[in-house]
C-alpha positions in Angstrom: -11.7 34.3 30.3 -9.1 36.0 28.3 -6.7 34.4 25.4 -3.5 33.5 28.2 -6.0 31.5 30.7 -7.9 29.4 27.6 -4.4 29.0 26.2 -3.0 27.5 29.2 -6.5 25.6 29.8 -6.0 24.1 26.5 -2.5 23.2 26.5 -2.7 21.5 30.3 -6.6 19.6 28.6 -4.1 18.2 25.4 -1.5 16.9 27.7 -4.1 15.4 30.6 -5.9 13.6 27.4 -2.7 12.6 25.8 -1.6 11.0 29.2 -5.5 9.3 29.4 -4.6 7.5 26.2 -1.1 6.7 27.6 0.6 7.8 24.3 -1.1 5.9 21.9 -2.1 8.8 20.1 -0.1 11.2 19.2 -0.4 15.1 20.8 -1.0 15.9 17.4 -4.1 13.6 17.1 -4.9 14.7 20.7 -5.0 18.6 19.8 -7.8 18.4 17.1 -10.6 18.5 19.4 -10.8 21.4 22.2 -9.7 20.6 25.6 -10.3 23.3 27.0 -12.6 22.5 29.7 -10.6 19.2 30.7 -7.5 21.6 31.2 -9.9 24.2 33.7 -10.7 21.1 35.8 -7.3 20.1 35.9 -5.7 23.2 36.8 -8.6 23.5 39.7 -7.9 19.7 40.9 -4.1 20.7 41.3 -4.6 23.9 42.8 -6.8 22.4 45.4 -4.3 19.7 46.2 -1.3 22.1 46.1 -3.0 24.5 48.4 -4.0 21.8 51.2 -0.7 20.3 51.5 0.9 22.9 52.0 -1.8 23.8 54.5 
């Protein structure tokens, strides 16, 4: 996986756990561990949902 696609993995991870504690922490607080992984699950959940309904 190259630097642009964990980039983007970790960006769309911070925001998915920052809306999981519905803003009580800040993204700051949020960005200290690495959501990485949560962000790759995320971006495959919304793919699959965006490519079936437009199916």
């Amino acid at each position: 996986m190259n630097l642009f696609h964990k980039l983007i993995n970790h960006f769309v991870g911070n925001i998915a756990m920052w809306i999981f504690y519905g803003g009580k922490k800040t993204i700051e607080e949020v960005a200290k561990n690495d959501n990485s992984f949560l962000g790759f699950i995320t971006v495959i959940i919304l793919a699959f949902i965006l490519f079936y309904s437009f199916k």
